[in-house]
Structure formats: structure tokens, C-alpha cells
C-alpha positions as CSV (number, residue, x, y, z in Angstrom):
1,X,0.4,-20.7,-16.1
2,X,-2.0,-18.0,-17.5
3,X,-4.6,-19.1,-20.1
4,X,-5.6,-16.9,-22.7
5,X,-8.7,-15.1,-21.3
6,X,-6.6,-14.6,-18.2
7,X,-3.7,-12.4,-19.1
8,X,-5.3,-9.3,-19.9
9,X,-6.7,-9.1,-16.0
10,X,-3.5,-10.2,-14.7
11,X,-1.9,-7.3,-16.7
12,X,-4.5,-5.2,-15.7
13,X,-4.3,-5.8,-11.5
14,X,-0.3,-5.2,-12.3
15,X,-0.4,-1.9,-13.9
16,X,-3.6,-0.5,-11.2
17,X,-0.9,-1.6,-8.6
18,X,1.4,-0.1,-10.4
19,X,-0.5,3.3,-10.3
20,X,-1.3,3.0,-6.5
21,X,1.8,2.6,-5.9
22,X,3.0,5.7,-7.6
23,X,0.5,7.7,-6.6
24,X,1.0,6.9,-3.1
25,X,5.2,6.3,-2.4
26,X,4.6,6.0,1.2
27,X,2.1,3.0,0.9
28,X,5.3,1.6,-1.7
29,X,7.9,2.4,1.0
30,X,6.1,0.2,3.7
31,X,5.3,-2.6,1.4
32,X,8.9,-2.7,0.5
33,X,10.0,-2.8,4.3
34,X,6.9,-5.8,5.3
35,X,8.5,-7.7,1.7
36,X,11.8,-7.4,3.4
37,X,10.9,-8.2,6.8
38,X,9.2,-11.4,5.4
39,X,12.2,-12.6,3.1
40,X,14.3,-12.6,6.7
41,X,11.3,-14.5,8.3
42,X,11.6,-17.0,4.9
43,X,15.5,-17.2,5.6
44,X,15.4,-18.1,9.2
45,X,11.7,-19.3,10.3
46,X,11.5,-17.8,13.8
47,X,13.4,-15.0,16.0
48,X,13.3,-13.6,19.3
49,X,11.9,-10.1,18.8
50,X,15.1,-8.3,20.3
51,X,17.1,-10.2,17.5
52,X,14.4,-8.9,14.6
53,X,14.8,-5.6,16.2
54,X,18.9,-5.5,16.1
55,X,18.6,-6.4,12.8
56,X,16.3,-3.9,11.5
57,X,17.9,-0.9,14.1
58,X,20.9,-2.0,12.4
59,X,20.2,-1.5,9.0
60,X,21.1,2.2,7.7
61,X,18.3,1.3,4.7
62,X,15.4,0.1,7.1
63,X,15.7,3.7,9.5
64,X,16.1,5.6,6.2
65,X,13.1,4.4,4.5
66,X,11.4,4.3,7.9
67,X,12.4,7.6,8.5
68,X,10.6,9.1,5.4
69,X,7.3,8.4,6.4
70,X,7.1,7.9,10.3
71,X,8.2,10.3,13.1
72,X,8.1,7.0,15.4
73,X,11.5,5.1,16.6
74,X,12.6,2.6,14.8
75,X,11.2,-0.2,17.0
76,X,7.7,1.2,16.8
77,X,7.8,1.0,13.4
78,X,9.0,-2.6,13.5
79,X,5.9,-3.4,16.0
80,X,3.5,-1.6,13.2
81,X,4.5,-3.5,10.5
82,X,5.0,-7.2,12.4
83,X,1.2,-6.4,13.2
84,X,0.4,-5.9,9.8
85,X,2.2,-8.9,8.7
86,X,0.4,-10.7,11.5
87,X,-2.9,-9.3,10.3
88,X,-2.0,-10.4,6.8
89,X,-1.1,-14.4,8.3
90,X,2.5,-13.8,6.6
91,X,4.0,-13.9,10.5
92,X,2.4,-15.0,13.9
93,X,4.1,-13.4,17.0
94,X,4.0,-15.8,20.3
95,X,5.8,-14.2,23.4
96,X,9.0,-12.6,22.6
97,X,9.0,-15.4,19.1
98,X,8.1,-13.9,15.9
99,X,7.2,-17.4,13.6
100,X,7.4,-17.5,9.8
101,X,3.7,-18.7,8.4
């Protein structure tokens, strides 16, 4: 719940992430993938790497997007953004386990 001094700066952090966002698609494009990537870590809590990587190799809308902005496989862009997410405490990888945080 927002109080009334409060709304204009919430409005105001929106719109500023608004603009970096359009003035930079490629950031928007890998923040879109890590939001999806974490939604599937919400759903199921933990996988085996291999599984996380079949599912995002799998997905014709993960290798397009990824495809846009990276000349790397698939799988290395995976690794990029599960060690931003790790970075960022949304994910901790253990082993072969990537764990929902």
C-alpha cells in the first residue's frame, strides 16, 4: 500500500525504467529471459542443470530472443544469465542443482 507522499517516486522509478528499457532493448530482452527463467525456478524449486537446459534449448522463444543479442550457444547463454540470477540471490546453483531462493 502506497501512502500519499510515496506515489509520485514509485511512478517516477516506473517510467525511468521504463525509459532504460527502451532505450536499451537488449538489456529488456535479457531481463525478460532471467524473469522467465525465475517463474520456472518458482514453479518447480530445484532442477538438474541438464533438465533447465532442455527446457530452455527447447524453447523456439528462449533461442530467438537469445539469438538477438548473443552470438554464444544457447547453453552459454543459460550459464550467463543463471550467474546473474545467482549474483542477484534469485537462484543458488550447487553441483549439477540449480535451487529456487
Amino acid at each position: 500500500m502506497f501512502h500519499g507522499t510515496e506515489v509520485p517516486a514509485a511512478i517516477a522509478r516506473a517510467r525511468s525504467r521504463l525509459l532504460q528499457f527502451q532505450h536499451n532493448p537488449a538489456k529488456h530482452r535479457r531481463h525478460a529471459l532471467k524473469v522467465l527463467i525465475k517463474f520456472k525456478m518458482l514453479e518447480l524449486q530445484r532442477i538438474e542443470h541438464d533438465a533447465l537446459q532442455a527446457w530452455f534449448g527447447g524453447s523456439d522463444y528462449f533461442i530467438q530472443i537469445a539469438q538477438i543479442d548473443h552470438s554464444q550457444l544457447p547453453s552459454e547463454v543459460l550459464n550467463s544469465l543463471l550467474k546473474e540470477l545467482e549474483q542477484a540471490q534469485a537462484l543458488a546453483i550447487r553441483g549439477n542443482w540449480i535451487l529456487n531462493q
